[in-house]
Backbone as a printed PyTorch tensor [residue, N CA C, xyz], in Angstrom:
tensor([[[ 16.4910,  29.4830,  -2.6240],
         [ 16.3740,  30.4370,  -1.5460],
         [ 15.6750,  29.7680,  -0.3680]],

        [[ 16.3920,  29.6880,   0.7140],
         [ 15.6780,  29.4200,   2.0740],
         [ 14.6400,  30.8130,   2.7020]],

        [[ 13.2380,  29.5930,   3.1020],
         [ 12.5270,  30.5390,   3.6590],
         [ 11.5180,  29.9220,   5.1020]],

        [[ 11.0660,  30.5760,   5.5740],
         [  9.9530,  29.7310,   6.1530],
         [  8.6730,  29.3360,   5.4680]],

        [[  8.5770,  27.8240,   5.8330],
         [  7.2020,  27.2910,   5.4000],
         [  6.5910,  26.4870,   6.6300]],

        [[  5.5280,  27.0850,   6.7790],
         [  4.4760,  26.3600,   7.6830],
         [  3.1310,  25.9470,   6.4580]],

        [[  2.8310,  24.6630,   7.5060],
         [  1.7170,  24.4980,   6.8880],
         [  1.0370,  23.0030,   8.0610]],

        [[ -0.5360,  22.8370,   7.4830],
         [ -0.9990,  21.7100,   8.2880],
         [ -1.4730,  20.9050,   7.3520]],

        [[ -2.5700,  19.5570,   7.8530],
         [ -3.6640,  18.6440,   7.9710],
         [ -4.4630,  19.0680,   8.8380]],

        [[ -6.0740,  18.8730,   8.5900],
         [ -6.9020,  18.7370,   9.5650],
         [ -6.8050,  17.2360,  10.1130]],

        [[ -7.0090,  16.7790,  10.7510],
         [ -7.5410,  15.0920,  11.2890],
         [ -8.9970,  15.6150,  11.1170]],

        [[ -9.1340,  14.0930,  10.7880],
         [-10.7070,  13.6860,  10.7410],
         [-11.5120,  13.5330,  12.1660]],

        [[-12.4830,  13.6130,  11.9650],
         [-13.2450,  13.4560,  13.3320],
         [-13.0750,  11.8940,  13.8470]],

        [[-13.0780,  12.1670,  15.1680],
         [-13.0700,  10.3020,  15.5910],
         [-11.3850,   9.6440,  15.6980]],

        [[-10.2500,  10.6140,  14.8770],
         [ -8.9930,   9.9970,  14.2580],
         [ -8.4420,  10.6790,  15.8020]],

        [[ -7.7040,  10.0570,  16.2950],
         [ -6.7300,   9.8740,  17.0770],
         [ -5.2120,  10.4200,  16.6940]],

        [[ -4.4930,  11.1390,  16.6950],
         [ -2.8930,  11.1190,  15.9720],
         [ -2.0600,  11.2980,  17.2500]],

        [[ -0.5690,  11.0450,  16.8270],
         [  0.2750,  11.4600,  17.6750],
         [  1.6000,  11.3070,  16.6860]],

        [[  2.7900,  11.9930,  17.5150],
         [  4.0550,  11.6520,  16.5850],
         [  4.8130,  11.8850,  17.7310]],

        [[  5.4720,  10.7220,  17.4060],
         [  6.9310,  10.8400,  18.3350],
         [  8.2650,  10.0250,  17.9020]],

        [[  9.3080,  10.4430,  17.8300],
         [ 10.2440,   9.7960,  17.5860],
         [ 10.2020,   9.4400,  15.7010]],

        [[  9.7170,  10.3640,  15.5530],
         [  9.3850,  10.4680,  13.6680],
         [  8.8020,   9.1180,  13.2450]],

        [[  8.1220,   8.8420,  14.2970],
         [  7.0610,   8.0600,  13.4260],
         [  4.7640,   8.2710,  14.1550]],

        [[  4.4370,   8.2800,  13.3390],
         [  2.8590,   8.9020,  13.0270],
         [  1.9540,   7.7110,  13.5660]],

        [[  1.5160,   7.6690,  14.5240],
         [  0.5210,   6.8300,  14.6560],
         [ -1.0450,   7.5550,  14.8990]],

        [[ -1.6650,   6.7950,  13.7690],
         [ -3.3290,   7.2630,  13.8520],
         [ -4.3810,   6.2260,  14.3380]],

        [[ -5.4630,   6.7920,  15.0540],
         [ -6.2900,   5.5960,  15.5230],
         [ -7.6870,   6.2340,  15.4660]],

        [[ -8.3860,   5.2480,  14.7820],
         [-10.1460,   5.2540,  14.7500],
         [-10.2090,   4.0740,  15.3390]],

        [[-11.0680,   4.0370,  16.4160],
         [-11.8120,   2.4980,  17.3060],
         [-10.7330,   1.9190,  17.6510]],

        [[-10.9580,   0.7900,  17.0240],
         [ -9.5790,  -0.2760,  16.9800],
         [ -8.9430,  -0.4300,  15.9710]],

        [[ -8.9190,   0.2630,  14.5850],
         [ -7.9470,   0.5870,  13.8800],
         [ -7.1280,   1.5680,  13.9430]],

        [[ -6.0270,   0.8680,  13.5430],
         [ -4.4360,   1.7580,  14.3230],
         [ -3.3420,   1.2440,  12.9700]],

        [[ -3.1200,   2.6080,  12.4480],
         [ -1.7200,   2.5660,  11.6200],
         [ -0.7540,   3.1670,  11.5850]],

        [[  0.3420,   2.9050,  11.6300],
         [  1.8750,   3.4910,  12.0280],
         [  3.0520,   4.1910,  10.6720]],

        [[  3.4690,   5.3370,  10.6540],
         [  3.9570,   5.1280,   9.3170],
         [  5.3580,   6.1450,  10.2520]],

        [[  6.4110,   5.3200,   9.3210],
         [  7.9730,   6.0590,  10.1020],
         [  7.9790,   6.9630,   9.0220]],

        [[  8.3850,   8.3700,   9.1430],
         [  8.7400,   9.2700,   8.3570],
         [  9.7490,  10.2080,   8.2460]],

        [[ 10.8820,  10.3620,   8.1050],
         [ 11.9170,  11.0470,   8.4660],
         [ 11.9930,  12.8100,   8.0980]],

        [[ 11.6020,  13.7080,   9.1440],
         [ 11.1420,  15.4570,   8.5850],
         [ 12.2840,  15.5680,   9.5460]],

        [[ 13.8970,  16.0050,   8.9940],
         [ 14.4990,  16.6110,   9.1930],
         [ 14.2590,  17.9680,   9.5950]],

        [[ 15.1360,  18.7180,  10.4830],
         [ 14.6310,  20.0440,  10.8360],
         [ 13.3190,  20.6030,  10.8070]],

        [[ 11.8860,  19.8030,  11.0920],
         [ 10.9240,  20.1780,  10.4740],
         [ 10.1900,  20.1440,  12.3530]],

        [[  9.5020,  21.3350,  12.8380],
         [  8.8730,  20.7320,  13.9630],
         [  7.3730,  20.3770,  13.6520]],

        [[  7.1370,  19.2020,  14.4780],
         [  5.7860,  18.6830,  13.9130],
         [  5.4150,  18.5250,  14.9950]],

        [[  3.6020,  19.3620,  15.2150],
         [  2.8330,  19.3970,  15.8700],
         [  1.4810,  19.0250,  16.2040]],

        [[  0.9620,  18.0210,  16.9290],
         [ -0.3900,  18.0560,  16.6440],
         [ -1.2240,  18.5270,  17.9620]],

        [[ -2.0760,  18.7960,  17.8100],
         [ -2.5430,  19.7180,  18.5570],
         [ -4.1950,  20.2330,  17.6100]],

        [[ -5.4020,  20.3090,  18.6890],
         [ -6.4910,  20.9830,  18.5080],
         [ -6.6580,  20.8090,  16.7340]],

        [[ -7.0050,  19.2360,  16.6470],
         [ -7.5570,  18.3930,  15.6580],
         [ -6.7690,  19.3640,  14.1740]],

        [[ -5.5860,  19.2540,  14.3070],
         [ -4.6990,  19.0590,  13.3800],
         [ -3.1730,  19.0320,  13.4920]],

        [[ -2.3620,  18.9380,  12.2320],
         [ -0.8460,  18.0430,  12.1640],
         [ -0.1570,  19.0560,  11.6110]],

        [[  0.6530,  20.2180,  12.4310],
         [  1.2200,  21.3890,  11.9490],
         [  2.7830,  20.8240,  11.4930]],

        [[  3.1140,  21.3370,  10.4290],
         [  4.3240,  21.4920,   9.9440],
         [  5.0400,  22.4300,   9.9530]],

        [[  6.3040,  22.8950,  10.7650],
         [  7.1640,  24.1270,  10.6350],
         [  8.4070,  24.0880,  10.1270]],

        [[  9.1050,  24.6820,   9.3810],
         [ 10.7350,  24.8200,   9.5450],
         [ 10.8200,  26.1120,   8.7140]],

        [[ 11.9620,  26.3200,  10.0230],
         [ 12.5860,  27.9190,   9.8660],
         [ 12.8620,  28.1060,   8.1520]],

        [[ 14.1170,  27.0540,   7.8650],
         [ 14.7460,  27.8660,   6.4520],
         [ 14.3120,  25.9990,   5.7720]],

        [[ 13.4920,  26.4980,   5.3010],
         [ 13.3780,  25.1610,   3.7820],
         [ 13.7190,  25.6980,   3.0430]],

        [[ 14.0490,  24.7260,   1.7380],
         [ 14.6180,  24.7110,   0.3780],
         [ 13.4710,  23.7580,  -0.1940]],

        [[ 13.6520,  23.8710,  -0.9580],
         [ 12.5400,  22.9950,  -2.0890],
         [ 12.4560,  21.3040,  -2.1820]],

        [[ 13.6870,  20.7490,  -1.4900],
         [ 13.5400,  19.4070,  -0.9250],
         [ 12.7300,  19.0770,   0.4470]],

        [[ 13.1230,  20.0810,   1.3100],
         [ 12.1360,  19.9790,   2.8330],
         [ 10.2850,  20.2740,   2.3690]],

        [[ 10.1660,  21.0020,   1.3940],
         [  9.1320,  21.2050,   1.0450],
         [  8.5280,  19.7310,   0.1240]],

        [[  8.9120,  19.2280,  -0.3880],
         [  8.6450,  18.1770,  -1.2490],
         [  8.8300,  17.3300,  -0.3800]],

        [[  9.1400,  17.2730,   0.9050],
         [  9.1150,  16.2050,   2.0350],
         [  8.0460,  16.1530,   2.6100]],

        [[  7.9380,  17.0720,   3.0150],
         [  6.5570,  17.8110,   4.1120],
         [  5.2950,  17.4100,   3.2440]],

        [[  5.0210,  17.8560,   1.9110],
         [  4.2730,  17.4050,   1.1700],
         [  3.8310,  16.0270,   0.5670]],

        [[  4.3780,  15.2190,   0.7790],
         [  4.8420,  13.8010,   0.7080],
         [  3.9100,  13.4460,   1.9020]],

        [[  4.8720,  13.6200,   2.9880],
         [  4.2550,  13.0170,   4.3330],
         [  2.6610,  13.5650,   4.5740]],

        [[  2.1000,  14.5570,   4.1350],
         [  0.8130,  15.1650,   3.7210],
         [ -0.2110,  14.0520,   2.8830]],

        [[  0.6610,  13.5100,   1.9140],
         [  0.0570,  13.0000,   1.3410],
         [ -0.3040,  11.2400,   1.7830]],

        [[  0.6330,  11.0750,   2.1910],
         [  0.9380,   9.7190,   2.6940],
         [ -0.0970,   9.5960,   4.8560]],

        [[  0.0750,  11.1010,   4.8930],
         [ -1.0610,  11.1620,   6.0010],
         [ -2.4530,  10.8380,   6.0480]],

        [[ -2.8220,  11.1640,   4.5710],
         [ -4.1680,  11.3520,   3.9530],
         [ -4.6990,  10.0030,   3.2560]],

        [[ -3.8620,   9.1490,   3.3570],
         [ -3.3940,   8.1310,   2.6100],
         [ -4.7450,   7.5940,   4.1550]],

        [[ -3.2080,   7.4830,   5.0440],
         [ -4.0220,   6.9050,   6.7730],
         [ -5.1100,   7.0620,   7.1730]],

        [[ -5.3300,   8.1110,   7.0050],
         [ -7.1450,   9.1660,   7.3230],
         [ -8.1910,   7.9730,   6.2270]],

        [[ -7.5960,   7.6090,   5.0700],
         [ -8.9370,   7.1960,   4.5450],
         [ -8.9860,   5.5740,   4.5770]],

        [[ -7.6150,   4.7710,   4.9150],
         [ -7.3420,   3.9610,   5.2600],
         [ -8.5080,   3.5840,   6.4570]],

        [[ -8.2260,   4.5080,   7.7570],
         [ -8.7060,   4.0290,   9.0770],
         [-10.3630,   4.0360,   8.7370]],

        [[-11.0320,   5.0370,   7.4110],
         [-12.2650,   4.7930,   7.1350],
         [-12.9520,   3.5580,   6.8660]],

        [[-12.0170,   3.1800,   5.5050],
         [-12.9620,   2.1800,   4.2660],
         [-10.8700,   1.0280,   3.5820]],

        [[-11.2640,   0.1580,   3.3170],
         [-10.2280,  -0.5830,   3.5620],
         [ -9.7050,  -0.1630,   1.5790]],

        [[ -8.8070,  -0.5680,   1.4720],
         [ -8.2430,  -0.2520,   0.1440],
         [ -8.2590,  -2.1080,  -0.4370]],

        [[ -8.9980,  -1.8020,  -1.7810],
         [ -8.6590,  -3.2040,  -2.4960],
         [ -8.4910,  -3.2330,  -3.7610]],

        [[ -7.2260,  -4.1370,  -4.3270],
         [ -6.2920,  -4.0400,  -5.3900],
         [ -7.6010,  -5.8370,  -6.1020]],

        [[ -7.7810,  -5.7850,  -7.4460],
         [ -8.3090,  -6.6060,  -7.6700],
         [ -7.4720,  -7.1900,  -9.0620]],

        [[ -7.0570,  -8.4040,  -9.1050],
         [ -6.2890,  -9.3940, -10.1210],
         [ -6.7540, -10.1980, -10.7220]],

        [[ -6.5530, -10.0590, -11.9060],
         [ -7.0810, -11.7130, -12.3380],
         [ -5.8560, -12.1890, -13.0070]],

        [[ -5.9610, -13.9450, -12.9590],
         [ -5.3870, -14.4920, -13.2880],
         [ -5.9100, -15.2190, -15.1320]],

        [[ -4.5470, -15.3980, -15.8710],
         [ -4.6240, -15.2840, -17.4350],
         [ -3.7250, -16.2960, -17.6060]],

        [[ -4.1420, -17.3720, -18.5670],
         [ -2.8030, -18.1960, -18.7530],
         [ -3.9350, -18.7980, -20.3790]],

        [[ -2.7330, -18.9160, -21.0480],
         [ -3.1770, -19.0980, -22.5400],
         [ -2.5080, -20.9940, -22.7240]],

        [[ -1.1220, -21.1460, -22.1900],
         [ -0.8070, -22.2110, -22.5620],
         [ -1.1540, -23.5060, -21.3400]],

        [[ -0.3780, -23.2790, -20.1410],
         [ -0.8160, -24.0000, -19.0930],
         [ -1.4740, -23.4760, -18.0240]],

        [[ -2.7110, -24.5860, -17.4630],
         [ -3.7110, -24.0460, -16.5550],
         [ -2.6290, -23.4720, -15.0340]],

        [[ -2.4370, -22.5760, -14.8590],
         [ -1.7700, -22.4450, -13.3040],
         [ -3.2830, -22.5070, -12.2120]],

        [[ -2.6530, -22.9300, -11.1770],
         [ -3.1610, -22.7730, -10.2570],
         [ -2.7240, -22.2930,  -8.9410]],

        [[ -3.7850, -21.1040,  -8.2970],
         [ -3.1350, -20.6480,  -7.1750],
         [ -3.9140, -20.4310,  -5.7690]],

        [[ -3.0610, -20.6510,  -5.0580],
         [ -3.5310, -21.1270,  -3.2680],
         [ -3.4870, -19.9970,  -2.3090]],

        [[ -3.6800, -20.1400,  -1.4270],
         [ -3.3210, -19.3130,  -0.0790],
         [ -2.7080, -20.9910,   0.6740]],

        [[ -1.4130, -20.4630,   1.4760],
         [ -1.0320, -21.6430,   2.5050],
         [ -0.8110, -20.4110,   3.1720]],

        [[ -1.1540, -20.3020,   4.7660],
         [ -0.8270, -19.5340,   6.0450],
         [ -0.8060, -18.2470,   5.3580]],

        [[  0.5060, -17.6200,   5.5610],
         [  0.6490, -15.8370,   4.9220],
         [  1.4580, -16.0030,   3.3670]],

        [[  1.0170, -17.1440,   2.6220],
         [  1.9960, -17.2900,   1.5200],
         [  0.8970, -17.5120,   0.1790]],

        [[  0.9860, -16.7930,  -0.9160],
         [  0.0550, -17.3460,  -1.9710],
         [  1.1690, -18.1880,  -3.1160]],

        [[  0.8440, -19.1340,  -3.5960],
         [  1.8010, -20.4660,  -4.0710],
         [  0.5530, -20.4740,  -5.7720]],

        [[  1.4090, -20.3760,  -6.6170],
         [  1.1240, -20.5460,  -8.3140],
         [  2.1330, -21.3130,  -8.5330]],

        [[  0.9570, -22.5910,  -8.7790],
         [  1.9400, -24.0350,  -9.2790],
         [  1.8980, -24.2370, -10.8000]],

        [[  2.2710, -24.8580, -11.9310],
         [  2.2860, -24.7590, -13.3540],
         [  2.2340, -23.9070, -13.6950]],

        [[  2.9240, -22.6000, -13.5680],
         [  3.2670, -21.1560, -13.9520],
         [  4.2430, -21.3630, -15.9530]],

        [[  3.4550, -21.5250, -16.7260],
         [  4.1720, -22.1920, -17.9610],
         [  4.4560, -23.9270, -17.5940]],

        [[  4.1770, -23.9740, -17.4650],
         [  4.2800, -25.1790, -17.5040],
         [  5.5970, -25.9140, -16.3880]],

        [[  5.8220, -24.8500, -15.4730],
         [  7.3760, -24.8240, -14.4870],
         [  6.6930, -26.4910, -13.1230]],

        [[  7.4550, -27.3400, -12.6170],
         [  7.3720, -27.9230, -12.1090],
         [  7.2620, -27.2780, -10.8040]],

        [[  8.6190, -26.1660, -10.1450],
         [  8.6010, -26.0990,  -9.0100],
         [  7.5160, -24.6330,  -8.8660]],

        [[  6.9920, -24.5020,  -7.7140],
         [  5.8320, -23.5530,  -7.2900],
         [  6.2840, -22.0950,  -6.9690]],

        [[  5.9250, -21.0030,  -7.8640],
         [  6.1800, -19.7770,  -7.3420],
         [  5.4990, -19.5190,  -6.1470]],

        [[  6.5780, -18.8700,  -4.9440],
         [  5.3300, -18.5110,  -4.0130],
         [  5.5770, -16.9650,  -3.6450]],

        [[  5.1030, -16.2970,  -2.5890],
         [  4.3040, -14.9770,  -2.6820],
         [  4.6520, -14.4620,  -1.2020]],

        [[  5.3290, -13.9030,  -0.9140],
         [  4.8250, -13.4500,   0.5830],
         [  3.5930, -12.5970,   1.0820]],

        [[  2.7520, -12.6730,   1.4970],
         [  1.7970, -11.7650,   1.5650],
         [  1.7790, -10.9460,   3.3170]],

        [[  1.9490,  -9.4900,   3.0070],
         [  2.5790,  -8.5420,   4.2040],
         [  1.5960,  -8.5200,   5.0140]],

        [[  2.1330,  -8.0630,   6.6390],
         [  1.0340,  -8.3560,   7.2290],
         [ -0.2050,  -7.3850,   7.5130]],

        [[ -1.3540,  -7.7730,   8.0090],
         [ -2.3510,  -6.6360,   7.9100],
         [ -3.1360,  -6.6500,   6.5610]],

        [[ -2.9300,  -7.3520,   5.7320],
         [ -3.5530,  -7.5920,   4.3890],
         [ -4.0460,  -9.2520,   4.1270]],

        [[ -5.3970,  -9.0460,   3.6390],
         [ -5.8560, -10.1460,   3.3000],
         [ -6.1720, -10.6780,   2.1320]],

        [[ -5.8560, -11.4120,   1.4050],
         [ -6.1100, -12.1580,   0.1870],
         [ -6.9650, -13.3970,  -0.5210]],

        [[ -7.9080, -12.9040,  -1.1630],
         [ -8.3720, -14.4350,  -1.4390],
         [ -8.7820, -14.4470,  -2.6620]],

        [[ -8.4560, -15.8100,  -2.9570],
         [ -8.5930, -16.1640,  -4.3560],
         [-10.2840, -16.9580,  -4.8440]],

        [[-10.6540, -16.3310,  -6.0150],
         [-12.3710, -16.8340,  -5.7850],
         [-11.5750, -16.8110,  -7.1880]],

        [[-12.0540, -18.3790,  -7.9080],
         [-11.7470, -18.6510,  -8.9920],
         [-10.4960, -17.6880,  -9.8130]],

        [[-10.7020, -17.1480, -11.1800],
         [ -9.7160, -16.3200, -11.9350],
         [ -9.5260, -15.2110, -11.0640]],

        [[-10.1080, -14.9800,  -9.8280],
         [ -9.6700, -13.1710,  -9.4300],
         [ -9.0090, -13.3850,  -8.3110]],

        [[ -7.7570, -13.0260,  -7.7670],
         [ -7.5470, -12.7980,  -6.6140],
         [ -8.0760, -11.3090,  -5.8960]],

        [[ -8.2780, -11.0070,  -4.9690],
         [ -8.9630,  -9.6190,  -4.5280],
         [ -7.7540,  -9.7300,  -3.1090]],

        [[ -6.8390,  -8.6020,  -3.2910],
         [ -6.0600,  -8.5750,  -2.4220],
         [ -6.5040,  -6.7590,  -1.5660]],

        [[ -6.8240,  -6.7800,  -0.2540],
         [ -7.3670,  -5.6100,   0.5870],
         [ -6.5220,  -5.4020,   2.1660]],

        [[ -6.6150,  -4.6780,   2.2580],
         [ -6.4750,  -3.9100,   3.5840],
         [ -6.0990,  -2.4750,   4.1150]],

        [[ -5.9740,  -2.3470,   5.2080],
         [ -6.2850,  -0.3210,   5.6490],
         [ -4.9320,   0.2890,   5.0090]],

        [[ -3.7770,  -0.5070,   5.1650],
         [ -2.5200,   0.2710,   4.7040],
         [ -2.4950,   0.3780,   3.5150]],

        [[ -2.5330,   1.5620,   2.6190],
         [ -2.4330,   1.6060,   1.0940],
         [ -0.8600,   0.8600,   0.4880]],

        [[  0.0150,   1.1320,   1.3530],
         [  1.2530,   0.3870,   0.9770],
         [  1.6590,  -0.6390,   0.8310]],

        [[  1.1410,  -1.3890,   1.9770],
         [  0.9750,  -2.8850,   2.3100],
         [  0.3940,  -3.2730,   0.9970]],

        [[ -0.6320,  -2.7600,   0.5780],
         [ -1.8650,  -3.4810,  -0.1480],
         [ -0.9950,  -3.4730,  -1.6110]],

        [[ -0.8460,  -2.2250,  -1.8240],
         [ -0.1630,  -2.4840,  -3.3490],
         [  1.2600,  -2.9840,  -3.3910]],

        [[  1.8550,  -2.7210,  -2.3090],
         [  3.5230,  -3.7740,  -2.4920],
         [  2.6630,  -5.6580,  -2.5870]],

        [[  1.7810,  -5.9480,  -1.6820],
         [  1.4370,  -7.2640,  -1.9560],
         [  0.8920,  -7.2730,  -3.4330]],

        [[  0.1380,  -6.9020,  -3.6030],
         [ -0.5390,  -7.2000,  -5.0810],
         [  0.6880,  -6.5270,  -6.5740]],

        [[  1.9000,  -5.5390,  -6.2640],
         [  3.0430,  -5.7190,  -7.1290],
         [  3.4780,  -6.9650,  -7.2910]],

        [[  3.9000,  -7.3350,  -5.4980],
         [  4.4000,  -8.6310,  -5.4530],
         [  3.9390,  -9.8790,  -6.2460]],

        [[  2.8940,  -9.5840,  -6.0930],
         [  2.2800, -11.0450,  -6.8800],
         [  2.0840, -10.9080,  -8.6930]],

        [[  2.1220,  -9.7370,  -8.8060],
         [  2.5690,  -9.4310, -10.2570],
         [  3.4490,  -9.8110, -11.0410]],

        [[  4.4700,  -9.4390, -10.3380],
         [  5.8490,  -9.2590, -10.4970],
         [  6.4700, -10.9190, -10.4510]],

        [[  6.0810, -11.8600,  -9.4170],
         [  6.3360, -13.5310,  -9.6930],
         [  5.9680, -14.0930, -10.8550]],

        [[  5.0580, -13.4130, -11.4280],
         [  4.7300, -14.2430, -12.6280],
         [  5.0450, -12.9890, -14.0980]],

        [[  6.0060, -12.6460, -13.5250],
         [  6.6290, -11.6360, -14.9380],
         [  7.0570, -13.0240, -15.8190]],

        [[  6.7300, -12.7880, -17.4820],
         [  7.6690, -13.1700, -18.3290],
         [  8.7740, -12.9540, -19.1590]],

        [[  9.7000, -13.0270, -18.8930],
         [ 11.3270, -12.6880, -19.4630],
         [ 11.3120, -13.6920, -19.9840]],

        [[ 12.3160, -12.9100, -21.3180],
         [ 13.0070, -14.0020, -22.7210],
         [ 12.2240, -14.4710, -23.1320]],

        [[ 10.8110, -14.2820, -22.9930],
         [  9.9760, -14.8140, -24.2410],
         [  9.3670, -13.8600, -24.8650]],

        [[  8.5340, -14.2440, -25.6420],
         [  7.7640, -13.2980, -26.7170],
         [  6.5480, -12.9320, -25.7360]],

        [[  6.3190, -12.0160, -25.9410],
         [  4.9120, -11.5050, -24.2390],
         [  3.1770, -11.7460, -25.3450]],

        [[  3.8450, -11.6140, -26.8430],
         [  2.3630, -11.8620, -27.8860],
         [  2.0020, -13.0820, -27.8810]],

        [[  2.7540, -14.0170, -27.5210],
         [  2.5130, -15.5130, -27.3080],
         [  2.3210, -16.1640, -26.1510]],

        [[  3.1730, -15.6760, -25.2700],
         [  2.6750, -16.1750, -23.9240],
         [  2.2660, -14.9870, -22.7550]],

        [[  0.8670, -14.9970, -23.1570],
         [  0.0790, -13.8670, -22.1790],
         [ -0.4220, -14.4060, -20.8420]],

        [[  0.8100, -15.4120, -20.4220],
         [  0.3170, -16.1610, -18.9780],
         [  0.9840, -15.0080, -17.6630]],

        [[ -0.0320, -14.7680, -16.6890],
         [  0.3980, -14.3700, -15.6170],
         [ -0.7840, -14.1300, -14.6570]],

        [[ -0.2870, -12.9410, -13.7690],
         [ -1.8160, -12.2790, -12.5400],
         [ -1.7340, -10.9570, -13.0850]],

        [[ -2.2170, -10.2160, -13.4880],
         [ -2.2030,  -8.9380, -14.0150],
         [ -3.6140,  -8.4300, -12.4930]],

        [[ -3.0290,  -6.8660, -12.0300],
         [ -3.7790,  -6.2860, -11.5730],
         [ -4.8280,  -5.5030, -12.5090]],

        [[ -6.2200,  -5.4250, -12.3980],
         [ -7.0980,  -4.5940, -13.5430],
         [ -7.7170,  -3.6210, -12.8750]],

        [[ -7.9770,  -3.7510, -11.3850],
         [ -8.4320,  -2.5270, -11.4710],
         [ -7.8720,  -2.4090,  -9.5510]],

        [[ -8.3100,  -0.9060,  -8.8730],
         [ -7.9590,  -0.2030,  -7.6040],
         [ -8.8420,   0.3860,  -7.1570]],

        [[ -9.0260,   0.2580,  -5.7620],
         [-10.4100,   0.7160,  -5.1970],
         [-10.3940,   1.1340,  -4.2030]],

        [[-11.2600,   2.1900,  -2.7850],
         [-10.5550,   2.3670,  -1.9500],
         [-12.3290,   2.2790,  -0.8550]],

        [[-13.1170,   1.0840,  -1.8000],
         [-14.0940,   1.3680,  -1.2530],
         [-15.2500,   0.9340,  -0.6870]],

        [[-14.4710,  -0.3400,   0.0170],
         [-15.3700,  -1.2010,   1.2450],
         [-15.5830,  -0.6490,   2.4930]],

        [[-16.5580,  -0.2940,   2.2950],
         [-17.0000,   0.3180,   3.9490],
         [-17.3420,  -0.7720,   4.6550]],

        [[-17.6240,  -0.5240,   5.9220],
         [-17.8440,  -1.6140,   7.4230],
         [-18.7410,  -1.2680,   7.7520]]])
């Protein structure tokens, strides 16, 4: 059944918003993050420190949209606070790997014992560094942060072997959202 659903966000104090052209830009100081969001038939308003959502006739998909982008708003709000950091360590049972930062790229060389070097793209706006076994991968975009630290997961997946024998990789252990400045 189509009906009307309105609904908002407050913004935070200090937060800046605007939307145009379906995409969200928020700003505290000099942090500034952008997120494209596609709200079909939906009018979106901001206005007198909050982010109104309208549409005449939703169905239960426009609603699960709207709610989404709610969430992914709230995401930004705590972003522009305190930076988000994904923390890894690195595990290798048979051969020692070792891994770098070169420019925006993280590079794991002897990954099993492999000659040529896995490497990593690391997205921008996110910073990474490796302090012995941990990499600590951070920054304001929650998306950015965990597609990089999947990413680097995910290079050192093991296929076709036995996973009880060879427990070599970067495993993420823990998620945090809570370096303040």
């Amino acid at each position: 059944m189509k009906r009307k659903f309105e609904t908002f966000i407050e913004i935070p104090e200090g937060v800046e918003c605007s939307y145009q052209n379906g995409e969200f830009e928020c700003k505290k100081g000099e942090n500034l993050l952008k997120k494209k969001m596609s709200l079909f038939d939906t009018k979106v308003e901001v206005k007198d420190g909050k982010i109104s959502f309208n549409i005449k006739k939703a169905n239960k998909n426009n609603i699960k949209i709207i709610r989404s982008c709610i969430s992914h708003l709230k995401n930004i709000f705590s972003g522009l606070e305190k930076d988000f950091v994904y923390r890894l360590e690195i595990c290798y049972v048979h051969f020692p790997m070792t891994v770098k930062l070169e420019g925006n790229k993280l590079v794991i060389s002897n990954f099993l014992g492999e000659k040529k070097s896995r490497t990593v793209k690391i997205e921008e706006e996110v910073k990474v560094e490796v302090k012995g076994k941990d990499v600590v991968v951070s920054g304001r975009d929650l998306e950015k942060v965990g597609q990089t630290a999947a990413n680097i997961e995910n290079v050192t997946k093991v296929s076709g072997r036995d996973r009880r024998i060879f427990q070599d990789g970067i495993f993420i252990v823990s998620k945090k959202r809570a370096i303040e400045e």
